[in-house]
Backbone as XML, in Angstrom:
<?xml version="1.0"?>
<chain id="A" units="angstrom">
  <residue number="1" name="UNK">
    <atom name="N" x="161.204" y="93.340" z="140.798"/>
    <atom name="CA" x="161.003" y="93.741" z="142.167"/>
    <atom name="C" x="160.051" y="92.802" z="142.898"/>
  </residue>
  <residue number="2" name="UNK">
    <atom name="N" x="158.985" y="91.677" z="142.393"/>
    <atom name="CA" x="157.793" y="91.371" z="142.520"/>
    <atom name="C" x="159.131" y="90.253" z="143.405"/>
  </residue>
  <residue number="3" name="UNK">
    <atom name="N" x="160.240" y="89.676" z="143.259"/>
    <atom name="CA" x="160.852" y="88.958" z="143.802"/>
    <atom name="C" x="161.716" y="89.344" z="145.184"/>
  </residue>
  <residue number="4" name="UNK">
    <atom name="N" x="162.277" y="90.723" z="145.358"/>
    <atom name="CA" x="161.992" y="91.260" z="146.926"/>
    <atom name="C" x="161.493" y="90.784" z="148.019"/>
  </residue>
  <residue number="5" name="UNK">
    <atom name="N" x="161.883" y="91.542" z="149.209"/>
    <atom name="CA" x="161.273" y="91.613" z="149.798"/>
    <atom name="C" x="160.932" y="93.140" z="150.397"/>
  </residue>
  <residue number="6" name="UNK">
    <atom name="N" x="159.714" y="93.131" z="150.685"/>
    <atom name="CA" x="158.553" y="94.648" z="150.801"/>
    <atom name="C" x="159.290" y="95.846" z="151.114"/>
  </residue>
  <residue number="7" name="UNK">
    <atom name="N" x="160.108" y="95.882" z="152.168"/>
    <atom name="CA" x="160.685" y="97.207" z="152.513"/>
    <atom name="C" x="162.159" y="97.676" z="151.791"/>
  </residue>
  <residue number="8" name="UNK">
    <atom name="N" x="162.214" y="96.658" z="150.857"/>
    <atom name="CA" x="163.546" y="96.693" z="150.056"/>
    <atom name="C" x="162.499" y="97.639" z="148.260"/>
  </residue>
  <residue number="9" name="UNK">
    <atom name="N" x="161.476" y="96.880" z="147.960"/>
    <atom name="CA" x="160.499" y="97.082" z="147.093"/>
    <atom name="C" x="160.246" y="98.891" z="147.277"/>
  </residue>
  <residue number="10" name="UNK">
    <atom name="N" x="160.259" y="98.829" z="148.756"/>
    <atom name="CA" x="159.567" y="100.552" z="149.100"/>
    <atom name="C" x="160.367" y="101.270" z="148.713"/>
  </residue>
  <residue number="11" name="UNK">
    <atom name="N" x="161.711" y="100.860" z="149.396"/>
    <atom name="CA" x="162.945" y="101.765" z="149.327"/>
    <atom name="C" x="163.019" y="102.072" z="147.444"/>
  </residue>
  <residue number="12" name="UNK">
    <atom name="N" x="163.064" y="100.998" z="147.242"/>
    <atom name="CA" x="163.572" y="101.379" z="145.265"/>
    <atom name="C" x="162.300" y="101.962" z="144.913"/>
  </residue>
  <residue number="13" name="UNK">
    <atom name="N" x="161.047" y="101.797" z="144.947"/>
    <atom name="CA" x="159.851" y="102.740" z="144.666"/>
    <atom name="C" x="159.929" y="103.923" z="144.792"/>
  </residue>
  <residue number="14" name="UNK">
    <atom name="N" x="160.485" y="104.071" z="146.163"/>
    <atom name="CA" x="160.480" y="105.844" z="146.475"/>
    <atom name="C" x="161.913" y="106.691" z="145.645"/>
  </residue>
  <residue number="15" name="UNK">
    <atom name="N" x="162.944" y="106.128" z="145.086"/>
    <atom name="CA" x="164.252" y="106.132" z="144.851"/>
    <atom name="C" x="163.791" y="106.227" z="143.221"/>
  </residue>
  <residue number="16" name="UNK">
    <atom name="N" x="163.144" y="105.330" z="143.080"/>
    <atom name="CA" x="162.595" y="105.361" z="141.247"/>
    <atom name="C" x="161.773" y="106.732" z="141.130"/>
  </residue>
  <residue number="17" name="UNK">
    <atom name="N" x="160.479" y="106.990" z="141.844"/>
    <atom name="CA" x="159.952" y="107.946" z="141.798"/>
    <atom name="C" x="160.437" y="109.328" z="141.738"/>
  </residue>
  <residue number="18" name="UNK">
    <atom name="N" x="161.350" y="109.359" z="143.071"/>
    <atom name="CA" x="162.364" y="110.535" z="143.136"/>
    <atom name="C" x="163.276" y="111.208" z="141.631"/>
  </residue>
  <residue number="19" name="UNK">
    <atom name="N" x="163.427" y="109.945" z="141.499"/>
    <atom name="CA" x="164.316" y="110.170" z="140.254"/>
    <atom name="C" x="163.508" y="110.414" z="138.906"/>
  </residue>
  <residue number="20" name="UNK">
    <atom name="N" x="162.116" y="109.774" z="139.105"/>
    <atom name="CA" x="161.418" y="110.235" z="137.683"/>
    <atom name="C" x="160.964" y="111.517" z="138.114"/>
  </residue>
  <residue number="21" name="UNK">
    <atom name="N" x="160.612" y="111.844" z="138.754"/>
    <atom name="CA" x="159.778" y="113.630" z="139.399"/>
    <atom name="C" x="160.956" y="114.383" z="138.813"/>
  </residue>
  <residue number="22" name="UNK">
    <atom name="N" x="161.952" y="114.377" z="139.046"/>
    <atom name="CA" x="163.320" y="115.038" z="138.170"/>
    <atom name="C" x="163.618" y="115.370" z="137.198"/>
  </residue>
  <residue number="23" name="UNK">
    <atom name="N" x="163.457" y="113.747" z="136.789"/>
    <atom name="CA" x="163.516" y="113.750" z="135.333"/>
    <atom name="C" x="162.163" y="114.248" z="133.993"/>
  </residue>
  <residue number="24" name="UNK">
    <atom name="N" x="161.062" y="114.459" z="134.769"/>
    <atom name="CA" x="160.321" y="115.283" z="134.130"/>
    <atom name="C" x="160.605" y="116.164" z="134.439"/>
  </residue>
  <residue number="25" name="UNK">
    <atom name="N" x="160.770" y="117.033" z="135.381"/>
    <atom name="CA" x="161.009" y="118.170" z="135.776"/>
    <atom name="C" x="162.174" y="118.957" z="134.872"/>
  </residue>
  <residue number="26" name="UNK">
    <atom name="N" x="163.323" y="118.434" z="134.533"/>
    <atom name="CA" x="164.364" y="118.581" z="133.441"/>
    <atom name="C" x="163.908" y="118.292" z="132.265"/>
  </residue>
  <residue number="27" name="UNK">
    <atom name="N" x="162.819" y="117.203" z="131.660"/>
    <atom name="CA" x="162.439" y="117.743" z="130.415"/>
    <atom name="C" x="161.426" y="118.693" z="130.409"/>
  </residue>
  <residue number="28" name="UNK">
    <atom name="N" x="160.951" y="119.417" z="130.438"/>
    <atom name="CA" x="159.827" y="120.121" z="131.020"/>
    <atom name="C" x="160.937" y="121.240" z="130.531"/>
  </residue>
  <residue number="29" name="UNK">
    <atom name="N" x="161.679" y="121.494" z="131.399"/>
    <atom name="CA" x="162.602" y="122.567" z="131.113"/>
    <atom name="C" x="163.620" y="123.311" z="130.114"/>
  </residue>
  <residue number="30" name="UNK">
    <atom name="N" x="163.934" y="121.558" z="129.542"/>
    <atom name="CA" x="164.299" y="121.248" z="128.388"/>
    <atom name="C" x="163.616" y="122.117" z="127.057"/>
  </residue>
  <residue number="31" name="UNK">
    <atom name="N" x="162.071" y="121.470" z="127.478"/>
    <atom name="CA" x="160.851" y="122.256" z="126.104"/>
    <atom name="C" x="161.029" y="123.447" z="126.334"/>
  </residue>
  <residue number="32" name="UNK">
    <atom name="N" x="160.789" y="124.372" z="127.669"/>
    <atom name="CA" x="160.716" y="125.359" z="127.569"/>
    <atom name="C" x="161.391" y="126.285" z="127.124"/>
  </residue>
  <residue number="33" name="UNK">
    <atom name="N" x="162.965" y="125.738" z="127.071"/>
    <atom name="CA" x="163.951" y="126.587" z="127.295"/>
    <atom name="C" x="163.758" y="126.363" z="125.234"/>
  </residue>
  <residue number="34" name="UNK">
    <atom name="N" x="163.764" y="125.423" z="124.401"/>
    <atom name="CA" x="163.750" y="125.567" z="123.000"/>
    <atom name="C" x="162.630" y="125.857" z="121.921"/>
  </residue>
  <residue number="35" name="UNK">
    <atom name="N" x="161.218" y="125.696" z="122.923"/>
    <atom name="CA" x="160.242" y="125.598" z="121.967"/>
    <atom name="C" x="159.699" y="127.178" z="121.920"/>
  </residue>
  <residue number="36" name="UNK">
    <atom name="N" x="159.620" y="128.009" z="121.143"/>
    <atom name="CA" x="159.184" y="129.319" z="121.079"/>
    <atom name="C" x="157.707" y="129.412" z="121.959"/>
  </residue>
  <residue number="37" name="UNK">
    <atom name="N" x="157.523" y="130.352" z="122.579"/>
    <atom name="CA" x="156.290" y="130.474" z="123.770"/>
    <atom name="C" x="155.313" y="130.197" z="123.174"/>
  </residue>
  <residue number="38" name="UNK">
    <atom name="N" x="154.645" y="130.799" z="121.638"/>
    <atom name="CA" x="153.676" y="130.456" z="121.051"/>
    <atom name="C" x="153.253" y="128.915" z="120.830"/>
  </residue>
  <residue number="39" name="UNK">
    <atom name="N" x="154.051" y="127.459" z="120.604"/>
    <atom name="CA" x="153.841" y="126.722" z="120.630"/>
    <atom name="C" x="153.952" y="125.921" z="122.047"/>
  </residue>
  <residue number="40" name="UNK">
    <atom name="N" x="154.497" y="125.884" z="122.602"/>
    <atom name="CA" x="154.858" y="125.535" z="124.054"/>
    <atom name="C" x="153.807" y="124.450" z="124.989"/>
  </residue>
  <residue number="41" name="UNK">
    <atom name="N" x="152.700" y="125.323" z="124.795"/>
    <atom name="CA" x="151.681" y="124.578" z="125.511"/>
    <atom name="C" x="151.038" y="123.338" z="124.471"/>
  </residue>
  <residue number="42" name="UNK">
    <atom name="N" x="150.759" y="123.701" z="123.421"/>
    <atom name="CA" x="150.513" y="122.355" z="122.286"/>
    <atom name="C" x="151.569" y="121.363" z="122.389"/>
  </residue>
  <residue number="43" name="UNK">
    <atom name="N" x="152.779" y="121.788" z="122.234"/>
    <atom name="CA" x="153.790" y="120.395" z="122.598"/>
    <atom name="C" x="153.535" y="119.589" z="124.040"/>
  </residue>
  <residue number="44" name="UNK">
    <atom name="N" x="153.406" y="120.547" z="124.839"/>
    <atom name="CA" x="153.817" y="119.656" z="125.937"/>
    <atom name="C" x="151.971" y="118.786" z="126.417"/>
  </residue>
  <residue number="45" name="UNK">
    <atom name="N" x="150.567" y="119.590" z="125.463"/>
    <atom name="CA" x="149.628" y="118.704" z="125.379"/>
    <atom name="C" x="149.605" y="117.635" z="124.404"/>
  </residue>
  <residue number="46" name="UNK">
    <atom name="N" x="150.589" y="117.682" z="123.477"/>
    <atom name="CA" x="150.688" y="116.411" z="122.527"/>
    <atom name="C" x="151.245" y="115.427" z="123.181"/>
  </residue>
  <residue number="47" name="UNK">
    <atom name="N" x="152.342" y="115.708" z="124.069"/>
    <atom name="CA" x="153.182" y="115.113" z="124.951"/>
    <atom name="C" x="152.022" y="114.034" z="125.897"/>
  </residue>
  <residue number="48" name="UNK">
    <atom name="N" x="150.899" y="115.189" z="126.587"/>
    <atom name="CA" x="150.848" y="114.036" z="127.743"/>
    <atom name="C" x="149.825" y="113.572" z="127.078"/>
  </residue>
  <residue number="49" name="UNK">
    <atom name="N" x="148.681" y="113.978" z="125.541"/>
    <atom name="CA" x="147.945" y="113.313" z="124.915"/>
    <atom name="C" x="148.949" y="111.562" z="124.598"/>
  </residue>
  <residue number="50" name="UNK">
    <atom name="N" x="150.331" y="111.841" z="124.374"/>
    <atom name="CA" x="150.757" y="110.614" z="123.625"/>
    <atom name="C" x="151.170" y="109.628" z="124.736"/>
  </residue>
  <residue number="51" name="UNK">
    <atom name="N" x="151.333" y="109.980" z="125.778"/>
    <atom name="CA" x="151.714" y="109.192" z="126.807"/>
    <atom name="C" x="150.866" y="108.518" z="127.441"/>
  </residue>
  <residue number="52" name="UNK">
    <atom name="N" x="149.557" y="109.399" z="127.789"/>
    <atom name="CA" x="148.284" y="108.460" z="128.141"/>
    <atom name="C" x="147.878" y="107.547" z="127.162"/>
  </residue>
  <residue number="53" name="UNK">
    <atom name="N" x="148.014" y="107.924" z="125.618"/>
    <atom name="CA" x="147.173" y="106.792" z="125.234"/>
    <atom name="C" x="148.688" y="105.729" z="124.891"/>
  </residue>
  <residue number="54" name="UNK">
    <atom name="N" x="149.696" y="105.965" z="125.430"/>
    <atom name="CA" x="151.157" y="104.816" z="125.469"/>
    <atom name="C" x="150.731" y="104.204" z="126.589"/>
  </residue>
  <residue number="55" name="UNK">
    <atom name="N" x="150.353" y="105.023" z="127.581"/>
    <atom name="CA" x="149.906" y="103.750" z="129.101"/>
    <atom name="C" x="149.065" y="103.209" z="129.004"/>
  </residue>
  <residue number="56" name="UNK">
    <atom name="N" x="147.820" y="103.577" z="127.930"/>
    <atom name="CA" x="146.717" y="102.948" z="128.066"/>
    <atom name="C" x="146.525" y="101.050" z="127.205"/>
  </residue>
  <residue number="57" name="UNK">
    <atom name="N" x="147.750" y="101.875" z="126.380"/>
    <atom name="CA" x="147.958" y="100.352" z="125.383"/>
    <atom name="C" x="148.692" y="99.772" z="126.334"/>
  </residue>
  <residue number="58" name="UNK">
    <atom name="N" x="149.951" y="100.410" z="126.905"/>
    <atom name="CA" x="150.977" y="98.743" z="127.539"/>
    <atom name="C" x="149.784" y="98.536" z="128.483"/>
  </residue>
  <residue number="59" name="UNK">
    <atom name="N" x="149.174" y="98.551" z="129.059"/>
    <atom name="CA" x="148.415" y="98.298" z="130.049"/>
    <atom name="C" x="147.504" y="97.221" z="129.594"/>
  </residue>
  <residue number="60" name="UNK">
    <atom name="N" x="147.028" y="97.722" z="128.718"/>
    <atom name="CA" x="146.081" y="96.434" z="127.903"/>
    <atom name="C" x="146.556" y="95.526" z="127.076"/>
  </residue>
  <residue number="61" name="UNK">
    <atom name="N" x="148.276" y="95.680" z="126.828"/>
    <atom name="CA" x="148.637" y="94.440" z="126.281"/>
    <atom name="C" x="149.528" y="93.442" z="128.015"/>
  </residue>
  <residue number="62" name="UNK">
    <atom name="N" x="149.590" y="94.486" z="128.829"/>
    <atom name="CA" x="149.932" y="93.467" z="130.228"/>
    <atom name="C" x="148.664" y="92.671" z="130.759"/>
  </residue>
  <residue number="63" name="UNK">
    <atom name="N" x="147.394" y="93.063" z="130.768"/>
    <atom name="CA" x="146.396" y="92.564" z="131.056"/>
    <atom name="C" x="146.569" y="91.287" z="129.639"/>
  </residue>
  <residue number="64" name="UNK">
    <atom name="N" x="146.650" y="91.429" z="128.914"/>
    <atom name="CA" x="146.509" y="90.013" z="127.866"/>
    <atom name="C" x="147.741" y="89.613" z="128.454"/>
  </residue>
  <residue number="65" name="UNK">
    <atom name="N" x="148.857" y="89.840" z="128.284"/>
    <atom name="CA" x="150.035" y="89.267" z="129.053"/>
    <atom name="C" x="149.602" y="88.251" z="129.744"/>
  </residue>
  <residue number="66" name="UNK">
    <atom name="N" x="148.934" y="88.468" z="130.784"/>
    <atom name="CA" x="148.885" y="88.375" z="132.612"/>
    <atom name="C" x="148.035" y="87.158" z="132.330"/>
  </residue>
  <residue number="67" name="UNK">
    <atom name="N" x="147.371" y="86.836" z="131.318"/>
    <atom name="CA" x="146.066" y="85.713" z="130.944"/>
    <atom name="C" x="146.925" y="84.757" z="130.423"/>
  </residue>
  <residue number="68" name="UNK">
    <atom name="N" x="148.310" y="84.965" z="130.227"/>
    <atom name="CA" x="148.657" y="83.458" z="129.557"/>
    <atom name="C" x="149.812" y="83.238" z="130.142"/>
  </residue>
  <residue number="69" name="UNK">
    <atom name="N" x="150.849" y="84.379" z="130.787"/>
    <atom name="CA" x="151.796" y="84.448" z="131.422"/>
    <atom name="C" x="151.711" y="84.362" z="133.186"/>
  </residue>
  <residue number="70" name="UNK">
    <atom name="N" x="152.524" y="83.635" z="133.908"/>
    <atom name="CA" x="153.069" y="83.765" z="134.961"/>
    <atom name="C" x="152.644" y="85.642" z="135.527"/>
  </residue>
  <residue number="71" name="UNK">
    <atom name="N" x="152.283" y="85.893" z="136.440"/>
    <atom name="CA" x="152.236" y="87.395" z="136.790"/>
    <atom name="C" x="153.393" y="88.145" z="137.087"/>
  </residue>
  <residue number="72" name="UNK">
    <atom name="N" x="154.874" y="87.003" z="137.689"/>
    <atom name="CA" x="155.567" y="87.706" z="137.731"/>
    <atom name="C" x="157.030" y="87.756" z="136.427"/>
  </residue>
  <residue number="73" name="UNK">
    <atom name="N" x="156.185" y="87.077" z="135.371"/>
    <atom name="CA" x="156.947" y="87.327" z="133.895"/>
    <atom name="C" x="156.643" y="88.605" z="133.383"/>
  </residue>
  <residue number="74" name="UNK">
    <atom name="N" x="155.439" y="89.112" z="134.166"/>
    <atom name="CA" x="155.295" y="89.900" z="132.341"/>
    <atom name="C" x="155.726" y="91.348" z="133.128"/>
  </residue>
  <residue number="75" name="UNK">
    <atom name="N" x="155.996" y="91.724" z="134.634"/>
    <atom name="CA" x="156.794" y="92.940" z="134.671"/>
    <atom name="C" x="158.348" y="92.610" z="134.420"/>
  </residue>
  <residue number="76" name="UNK">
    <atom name="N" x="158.808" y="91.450" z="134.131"/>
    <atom name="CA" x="160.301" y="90.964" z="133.865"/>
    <atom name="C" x="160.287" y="91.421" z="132.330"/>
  </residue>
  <residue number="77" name="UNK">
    <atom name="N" x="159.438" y="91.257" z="131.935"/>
    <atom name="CA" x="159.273" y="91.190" z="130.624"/>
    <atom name="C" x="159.207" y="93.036" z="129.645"/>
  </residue>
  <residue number="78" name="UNK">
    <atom name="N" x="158.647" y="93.397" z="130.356"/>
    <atom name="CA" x="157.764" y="94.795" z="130.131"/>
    <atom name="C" x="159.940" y="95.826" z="131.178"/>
  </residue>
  <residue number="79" name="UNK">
    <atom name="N" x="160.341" y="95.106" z="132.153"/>
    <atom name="CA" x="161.441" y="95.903" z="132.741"/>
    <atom name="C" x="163.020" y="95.541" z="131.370"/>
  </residue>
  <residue number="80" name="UNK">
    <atom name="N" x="162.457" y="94.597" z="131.212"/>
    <atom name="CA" x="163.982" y="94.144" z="129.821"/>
    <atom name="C" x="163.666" y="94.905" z="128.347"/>
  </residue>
  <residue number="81" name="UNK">
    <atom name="N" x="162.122" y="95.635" z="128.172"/>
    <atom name="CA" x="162.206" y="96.666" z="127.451"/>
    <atom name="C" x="161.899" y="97.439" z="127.654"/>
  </residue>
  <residue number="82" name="UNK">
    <atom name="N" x="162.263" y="97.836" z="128.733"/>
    <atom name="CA" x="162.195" y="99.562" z="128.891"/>
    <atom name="C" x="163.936" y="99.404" z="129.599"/>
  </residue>
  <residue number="83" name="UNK">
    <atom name="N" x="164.655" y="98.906" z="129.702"/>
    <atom name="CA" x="165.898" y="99.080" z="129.761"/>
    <atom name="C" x="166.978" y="99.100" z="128.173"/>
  </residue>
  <residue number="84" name="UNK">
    <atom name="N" x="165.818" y="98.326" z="127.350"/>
    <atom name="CA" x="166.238" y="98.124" z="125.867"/>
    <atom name="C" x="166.285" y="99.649" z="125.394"/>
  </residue>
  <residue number="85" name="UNK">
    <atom name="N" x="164.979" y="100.144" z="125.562"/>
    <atom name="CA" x="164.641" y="101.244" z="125.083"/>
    <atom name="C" x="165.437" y="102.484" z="125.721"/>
  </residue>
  <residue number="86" name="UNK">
    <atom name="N" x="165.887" y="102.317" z="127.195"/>
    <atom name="CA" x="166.678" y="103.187" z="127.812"/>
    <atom name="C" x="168.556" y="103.097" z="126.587"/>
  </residue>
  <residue number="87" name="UNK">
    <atom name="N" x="168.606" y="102.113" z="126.376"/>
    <atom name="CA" x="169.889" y="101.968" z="125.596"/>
    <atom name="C" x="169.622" y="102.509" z="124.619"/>
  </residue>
  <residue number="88" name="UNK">
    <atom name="N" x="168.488" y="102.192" z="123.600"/>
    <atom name="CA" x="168.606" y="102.859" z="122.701"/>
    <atom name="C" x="168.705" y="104.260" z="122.457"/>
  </residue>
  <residue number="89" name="UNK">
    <atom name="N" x="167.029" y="105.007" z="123.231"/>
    <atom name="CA" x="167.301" y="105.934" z="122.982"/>
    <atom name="C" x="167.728" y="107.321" z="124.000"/>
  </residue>
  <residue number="90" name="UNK">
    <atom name="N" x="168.732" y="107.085" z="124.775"/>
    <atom name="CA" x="169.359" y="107.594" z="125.900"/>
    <atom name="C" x="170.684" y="107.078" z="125.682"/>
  </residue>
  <residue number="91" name="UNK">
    <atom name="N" x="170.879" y="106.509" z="126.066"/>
    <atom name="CA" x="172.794" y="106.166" z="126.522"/>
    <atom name="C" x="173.223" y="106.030" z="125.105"/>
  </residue>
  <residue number="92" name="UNK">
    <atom name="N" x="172.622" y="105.378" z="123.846"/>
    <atom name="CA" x="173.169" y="105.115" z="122.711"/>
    <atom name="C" x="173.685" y="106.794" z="121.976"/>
  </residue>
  <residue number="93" name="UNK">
    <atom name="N" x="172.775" y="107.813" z="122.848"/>
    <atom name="CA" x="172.393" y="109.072" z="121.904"/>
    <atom name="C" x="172.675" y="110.628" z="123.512"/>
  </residue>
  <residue number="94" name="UNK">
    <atom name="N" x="173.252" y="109.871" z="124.049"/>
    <atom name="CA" x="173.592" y="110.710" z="125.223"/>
    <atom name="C" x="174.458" y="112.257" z="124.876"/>
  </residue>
  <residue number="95" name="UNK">
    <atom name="N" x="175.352" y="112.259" z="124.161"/>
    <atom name="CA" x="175.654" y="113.737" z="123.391"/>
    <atom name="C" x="174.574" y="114.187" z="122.840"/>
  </residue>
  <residue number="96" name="UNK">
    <atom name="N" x="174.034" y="114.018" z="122.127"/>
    <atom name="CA" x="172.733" y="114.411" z="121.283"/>
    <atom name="C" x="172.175" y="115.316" z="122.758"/>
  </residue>
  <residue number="97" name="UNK">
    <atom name="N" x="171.793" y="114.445" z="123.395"/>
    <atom name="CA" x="170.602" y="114.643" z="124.758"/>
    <atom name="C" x="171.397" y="115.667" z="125.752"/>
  </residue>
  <residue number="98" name="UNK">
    <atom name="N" x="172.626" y="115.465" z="125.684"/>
    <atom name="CA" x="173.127" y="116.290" z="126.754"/>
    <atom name="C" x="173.078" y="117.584" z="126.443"/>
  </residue>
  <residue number="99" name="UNK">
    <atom name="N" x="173.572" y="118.321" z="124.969"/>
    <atom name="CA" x="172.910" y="119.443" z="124.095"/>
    <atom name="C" x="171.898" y="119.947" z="124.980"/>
  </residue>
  <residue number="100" name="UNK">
    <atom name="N" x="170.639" y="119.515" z="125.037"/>
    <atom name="CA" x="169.226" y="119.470" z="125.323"/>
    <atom name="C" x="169.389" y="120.364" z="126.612"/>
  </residue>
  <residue number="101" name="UNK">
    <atom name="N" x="170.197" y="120.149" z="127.797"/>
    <atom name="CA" x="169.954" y="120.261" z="128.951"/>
    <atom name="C" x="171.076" y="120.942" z="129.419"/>
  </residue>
  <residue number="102" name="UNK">
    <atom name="N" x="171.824" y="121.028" z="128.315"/>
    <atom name="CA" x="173.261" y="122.282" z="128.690"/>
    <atom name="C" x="172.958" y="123.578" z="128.841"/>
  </residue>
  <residue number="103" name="UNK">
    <atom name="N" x="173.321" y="124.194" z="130.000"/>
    <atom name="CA" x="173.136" y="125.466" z="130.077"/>
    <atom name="C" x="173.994" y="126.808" z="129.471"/>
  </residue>
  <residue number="104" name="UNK">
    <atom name="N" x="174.971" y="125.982" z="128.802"/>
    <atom name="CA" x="175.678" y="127.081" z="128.282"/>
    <atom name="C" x="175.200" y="127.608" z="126.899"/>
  </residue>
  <residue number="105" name="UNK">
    <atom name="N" x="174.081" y="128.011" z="126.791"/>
    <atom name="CA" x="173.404" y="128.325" z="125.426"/>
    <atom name="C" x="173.189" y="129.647" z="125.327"/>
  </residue>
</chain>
């Protein structure tokens, strides 16, 4: 995106966002609807325990990134695996996942 231009950048920002607010919002719903009430709240604090300290590392390996790399390599870099990771574990495993979020249960 760093190659854009600004109001094209906004538009997909607000369009990405939209779409992630959702998409937590559906897993969220996901947990609730399988994890028995008694555990519920521990999962979904392991959840955002594991995610902060996941942002806190890519973050500090983009800051080392950013010291030897070009600035606009290392979100090229950091967007070709998280599209890797979208293949793997999403589209490769999409029956699996769709289960998850079917309402006919």
């Amino acid at each position: 995106m760093l190659l854009l231009a600004y109001p094209l950048m906004i538009v997909i920002r607000f369009i990405l966002g939209f779409l992630g607010v959702n998409s937590a919002t559906l897993r969220a719903a996901a947990v609730q609807k399988y994890l028995p009430s008694e555990i519920r709240a521990r999962v979904e604090a392991l959840f955002v325990v594991l995610i902060s300290c996941g942002q806190m590392l890519v973050s500090l390996i983009a800051g080392a990134l950013g010291e030897v790399l070009d600035y606009r390599v290392v979100p090229l870099i950091f967007g070709v695996v998280a599209l890797l990771c979208v293949y793997l574990l999403v589209i490769r495993n999409r029956s699996n996942i769709s289960e998850l979020y079917s309402t006919e249960h």
